[in-house]
Structures are given as C-alpha cells and as structure tokens.
C-alpha positions in Angstrom: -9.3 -8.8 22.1 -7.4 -6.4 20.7 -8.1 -2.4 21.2 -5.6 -1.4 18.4 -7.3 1.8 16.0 -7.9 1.2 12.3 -5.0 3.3 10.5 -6.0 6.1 8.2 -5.4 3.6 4.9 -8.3 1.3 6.8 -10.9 4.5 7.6 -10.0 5.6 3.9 -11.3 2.0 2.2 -14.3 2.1 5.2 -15.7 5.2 3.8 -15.5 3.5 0.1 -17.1 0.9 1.2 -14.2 -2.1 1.0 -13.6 -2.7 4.9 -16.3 -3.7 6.8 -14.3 -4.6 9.7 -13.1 -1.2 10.1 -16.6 -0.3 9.6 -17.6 -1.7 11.9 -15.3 -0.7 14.5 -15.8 3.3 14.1 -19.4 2.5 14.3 -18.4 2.3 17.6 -15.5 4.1 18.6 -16.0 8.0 19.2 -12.2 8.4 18.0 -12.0 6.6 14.3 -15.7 8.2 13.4 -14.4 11.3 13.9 -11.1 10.8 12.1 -13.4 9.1 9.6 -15.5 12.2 9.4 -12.0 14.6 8.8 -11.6 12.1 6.0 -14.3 12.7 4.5 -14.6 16.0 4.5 -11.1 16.0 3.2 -12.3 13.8 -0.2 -14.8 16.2 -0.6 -12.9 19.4 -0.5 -10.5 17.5 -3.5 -13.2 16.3 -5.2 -14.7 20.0 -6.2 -14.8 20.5 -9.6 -12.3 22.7 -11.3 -14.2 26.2 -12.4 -14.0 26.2 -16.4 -12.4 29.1 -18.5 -14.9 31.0 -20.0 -15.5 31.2 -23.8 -14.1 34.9 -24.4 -10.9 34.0 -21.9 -10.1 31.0 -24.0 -10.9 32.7 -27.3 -8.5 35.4 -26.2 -5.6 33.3 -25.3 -6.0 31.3 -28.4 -5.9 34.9 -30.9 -2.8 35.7 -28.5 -0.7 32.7 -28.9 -1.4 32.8 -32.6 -0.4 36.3 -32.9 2.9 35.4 -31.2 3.6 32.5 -33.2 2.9 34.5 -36.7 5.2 37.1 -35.3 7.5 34.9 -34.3 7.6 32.8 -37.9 7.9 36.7 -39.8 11.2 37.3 -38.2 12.9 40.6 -38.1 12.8 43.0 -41.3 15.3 41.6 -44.4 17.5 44.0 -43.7 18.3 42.5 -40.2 17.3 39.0 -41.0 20.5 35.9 -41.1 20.5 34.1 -43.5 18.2 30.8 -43.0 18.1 27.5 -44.9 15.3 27.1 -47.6 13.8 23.8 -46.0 13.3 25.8 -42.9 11.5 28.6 -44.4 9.3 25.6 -46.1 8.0 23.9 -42.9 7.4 27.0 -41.3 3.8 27.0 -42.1 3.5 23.8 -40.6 5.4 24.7 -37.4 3.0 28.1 -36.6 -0.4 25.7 -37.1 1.1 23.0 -34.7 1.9 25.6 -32.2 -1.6 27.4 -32.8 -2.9 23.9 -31.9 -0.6 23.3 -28.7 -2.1 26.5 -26.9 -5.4 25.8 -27.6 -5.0 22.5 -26.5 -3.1 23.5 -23.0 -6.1 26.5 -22.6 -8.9 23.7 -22.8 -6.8 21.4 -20.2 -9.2 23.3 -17.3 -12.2 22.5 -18.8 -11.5 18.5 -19.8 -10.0 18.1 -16.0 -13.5 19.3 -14.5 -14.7 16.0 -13.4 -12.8 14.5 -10.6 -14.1 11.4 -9.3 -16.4 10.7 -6.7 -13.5 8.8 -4.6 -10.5 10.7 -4.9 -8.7 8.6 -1.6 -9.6 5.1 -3.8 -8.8 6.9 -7.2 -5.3 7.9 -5.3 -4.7 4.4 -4.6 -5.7 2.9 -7.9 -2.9 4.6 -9.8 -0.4 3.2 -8.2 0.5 -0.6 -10.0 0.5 -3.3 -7.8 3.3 -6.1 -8.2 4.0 -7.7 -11.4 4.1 -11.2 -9.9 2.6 -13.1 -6.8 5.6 -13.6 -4.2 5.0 -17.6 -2.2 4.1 -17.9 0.9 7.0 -16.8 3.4 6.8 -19.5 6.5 7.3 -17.7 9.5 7.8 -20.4 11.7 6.6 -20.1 15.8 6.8 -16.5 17.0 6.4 -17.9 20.3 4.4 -16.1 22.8 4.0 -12.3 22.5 1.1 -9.6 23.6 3.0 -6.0 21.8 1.8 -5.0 18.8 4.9 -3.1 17.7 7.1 -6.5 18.8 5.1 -8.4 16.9 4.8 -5.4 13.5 8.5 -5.5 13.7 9.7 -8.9 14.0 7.3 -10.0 10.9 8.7 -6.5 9.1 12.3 -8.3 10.1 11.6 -11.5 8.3 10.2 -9.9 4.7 13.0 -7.5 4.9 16.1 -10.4 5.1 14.1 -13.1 2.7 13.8 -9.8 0.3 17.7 -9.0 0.8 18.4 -13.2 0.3 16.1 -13.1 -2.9 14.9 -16.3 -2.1 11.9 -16.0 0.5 11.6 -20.3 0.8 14.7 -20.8 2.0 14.6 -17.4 4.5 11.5 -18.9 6.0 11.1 -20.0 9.7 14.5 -20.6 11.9 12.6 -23.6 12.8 12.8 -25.3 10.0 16.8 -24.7 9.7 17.8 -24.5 13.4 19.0 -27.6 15.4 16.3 -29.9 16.5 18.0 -30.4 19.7 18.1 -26.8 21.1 16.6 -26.2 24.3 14.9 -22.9 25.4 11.2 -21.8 26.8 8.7 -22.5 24.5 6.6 -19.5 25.8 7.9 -16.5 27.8 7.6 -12.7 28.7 6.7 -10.0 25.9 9.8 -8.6 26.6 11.7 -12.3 26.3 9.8 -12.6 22.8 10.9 -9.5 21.7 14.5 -10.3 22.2 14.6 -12.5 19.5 12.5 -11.0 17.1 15.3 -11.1 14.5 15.2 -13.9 11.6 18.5 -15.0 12.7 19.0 -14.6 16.5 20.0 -17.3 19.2 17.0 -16.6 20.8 14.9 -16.8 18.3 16.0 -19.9 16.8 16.2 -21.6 20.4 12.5 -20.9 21.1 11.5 -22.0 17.3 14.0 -25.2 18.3 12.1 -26.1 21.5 8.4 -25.9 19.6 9.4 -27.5 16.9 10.6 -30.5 19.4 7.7 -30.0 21.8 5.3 -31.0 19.0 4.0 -27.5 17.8 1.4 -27.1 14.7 2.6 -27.5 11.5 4.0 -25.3 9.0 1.3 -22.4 8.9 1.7 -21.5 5.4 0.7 -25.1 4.6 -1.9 -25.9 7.4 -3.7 -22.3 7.9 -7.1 -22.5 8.7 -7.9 -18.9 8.9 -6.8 -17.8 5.6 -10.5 -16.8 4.2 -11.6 -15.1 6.9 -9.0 -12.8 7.1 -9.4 -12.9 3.1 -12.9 -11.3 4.4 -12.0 -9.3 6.6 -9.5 -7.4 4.5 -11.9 -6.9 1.3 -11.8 -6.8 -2.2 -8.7 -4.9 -1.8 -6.6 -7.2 -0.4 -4.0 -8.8 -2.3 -2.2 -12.5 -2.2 -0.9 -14.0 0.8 3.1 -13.3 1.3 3.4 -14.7 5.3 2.6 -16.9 7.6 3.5 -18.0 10.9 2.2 -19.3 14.3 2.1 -17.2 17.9 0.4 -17.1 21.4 -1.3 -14.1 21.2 -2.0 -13.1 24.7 -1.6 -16.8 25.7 -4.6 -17.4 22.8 -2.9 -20.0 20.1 -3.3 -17.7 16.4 -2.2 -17.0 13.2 -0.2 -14.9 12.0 -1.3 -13.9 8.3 0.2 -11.1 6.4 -1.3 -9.9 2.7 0.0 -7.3 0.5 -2.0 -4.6 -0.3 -2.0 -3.5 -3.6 -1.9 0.2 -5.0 -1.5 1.3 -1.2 0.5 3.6 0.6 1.3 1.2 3.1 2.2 -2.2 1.3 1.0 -4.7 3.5 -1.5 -5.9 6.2 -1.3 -8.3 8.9 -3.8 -9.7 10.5 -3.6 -12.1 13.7 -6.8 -14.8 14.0 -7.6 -16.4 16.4 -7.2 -20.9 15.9 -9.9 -21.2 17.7 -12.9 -20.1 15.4 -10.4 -17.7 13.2 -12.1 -15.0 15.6 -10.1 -11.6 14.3 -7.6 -10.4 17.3 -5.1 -7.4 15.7 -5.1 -5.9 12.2 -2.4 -3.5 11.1 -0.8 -1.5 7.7 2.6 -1.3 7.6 
C-alpha cells in the first residue's frame, strides 16, 4: 500500500466535500490535517466580505466626477476656445450623462462585489473551462514492473506528451501493440531497469512490452479495465473522462494504471493505480 500524501488540489476538494478518499486519509495522518487546516484557514481569510463605501463617500465621488465632467464639456472661455465641429457640440450632452453614469457605476463596484462565495478554492477552480471535447482512451500498453512513484508519474506524463505532439493518441498508444512480436527482454525487472525505458519509443521499453505481449499478458487495458468505476469513486464528482490506460506490477501486485483529466484544475490530470485484484486503490497522484 501506498504511503504517498494527497496534493494540495486533493486537501482543497476534501474540505468541499468531493474527495472522500483524501478524506479519509487526513482523518488519519497528522501531516495532511494540518495542511488541511492551513487550507482552510486560508479560504476563509479570502472569503471575507469586502467593507462597503458608505452612503456620503459614494455620494461625494459621484458630485465630483460630475463636476469634472461639466467642467470638462464647458471648455476654456471663447476667447481661448478652437474652433470645434457643430455635431460635436450636439452629443456633448449625451457624452457628460454617460460619463456621470460610468463613475457611479465604478464607485458602487465595492458594494455589488461584497459577497464572495462560501468556497473560494472550488469557486477558483470552476472558472476555469474544461476541454471542449472528450479525448479516447490512450492505451498505454505493459509498464512492466515498477515500485517509484515519480518513474511511474513520468513515464505516463511521457506517453500523453508524444501522442499530443503526434495529434493522433490511437496510433501513439502502447509500443506493444506496434513493436515486433518477436523481441526478447525480461518481462519484469528492477525499478531502476523499469525506469530506463520509460520513454514511448525506447528499445527498452518496446522490448519489455514485446516479451509480455508474447508471454501472454492481459489484454488491452483500455478495452478490458475492470477498475474503471471505482477509481470513477474514488476521484468524485470532479473527475473528468478517462484519457489512459495501461497495465503494471505495482510492487510485484498486478494493477491498473488509470489516468482522468481533471477539469477546471490547476493540475490537469489524476492517475490512479488499482489494484486487479479487488480494484483495491494503491497510488493516486495530480500532475
């Protein structure tokens, strides 16, 4: 089992009440409740409500601007004054009340701002728009067998970064399914070994896929996952559409590999490894 932390983006949606999981974990763990608790206390401070401008304040810096603006349509005395065109001299009228009205909007600003909602970090996260359009299901192939967390963050991150360069995330899937089926290498190995070939493209990598793929290993896991809803439940109502997929040996444990994006969120995706055996929840991270 897994002892990794729950980032800030995962305390964040705890304290709205959208990850149980990481709930559950700070519940727990002295560390995350009180990074949890600096959160918190953080959302609060922001979500203060503005003081509003009092009534003479306002009233006084509405009188001002339109003093300035009358002054401003008199001009200087004729003696001093350029010639100006007689359709400008008509709309000025119209010009001073539209300015009147652009001060005393920008002086009541304050007071229509005053209420902030109650979950500034979610409010934060809402603005931003997620993707236009579901991406499929990027096949990731066999990872092989691996036990780092960063290894394992960045050899996934390597995969969605060169099927977003090809444009075409089907046919940058899994080495194994375009590597020849009669390359030999260890079908398991060292951390270190795994992390070797963590690029899409590398000898390594597409010998290890080579020799699962010929051992008899599971089938595609974008097309065979079993362990799709729970991580689906784990991640929350936030959690976007599926974008990955792929098989490992997590800590000699067969899993999944199973990577969402995360919508509105300053960190754009979340991976999750599950266990085959039960779809028991082994490593969750944001990047």
């Amino acid at each position: 089992m897994s002892t990794l932390h729950p980032d800030d983006e995962l305390l964040s949606a705890a304290l709205d009440g959208e990850e149980e999981a990481a709930a559950a974990h700070a519940r727990t763990c002295p560390v995350c409740r009180g990074r949890m608790a600096s959160l918190q206390a953080a959302a609060q401070a922001v979500g203060e409500p503005v003081a509003p401008v009092a009534a003479p304040v306002r009233d006084a810096a509405v009188a001002r601007a339109i003093r300035e603006v009358r002054a401003a349509a008199s001009g200087p005395s004729p003696a001093h004054r350029a010639p100006r065109p007689r359709a400008l001299r008509r709309w000025a009228p119209w010009v001073a009340a539209a300015s009147a009205a652009a001060a005393a909007a920008a002086v009541a600003i304050p007071v229509v701002m005053t209420r902030v909602s109650s979950h500034p970090l979610s409010a934060s996260r809402a603005l931003k728009s997620p993707s236009s359009a579901s991406p499929p299901v990027m096949d990731g192939g066999d990872l092989g067998s691996l036990s780092d967390q960063v290894v394992l963050r960045d050899t996934v991150r390597h995969q969605l970064d060169a099927a977003a360069g090809a444009g075409t995330p089907a046919q940058a899937a899994a080495p194994n399914q375009s590597g020849p089926p009669n390359q030999s290498g260890p079908a398991t190995g060292s951390p270190s070994g795994s992390a070797g070939g963590a690029g899409p493209s590398g000898p390594a990598r597409s010998a290890t896929a080579g020799a699962a793929a010929g051992a008899g290993a599971n089938p595609s896991p974008a097309s065979s996952s079993q362990c799709r809803g729970p991580a689906q439940q784990y991640g929350g109502a936030g959690l976007g559409t599926l974008v990955y997929a792929a098989a490992v040996r997590w800590q000699d444990a067969p899993a999944e590999v199973l990577v969402f994006r995360v919508p509105g969120g300053s960190l754009g995706y979340r991976l999750f490894v599950m266990a085959r055996d039960g779809c028991q929840l082994l490593v969750v991270q944001s990047f």
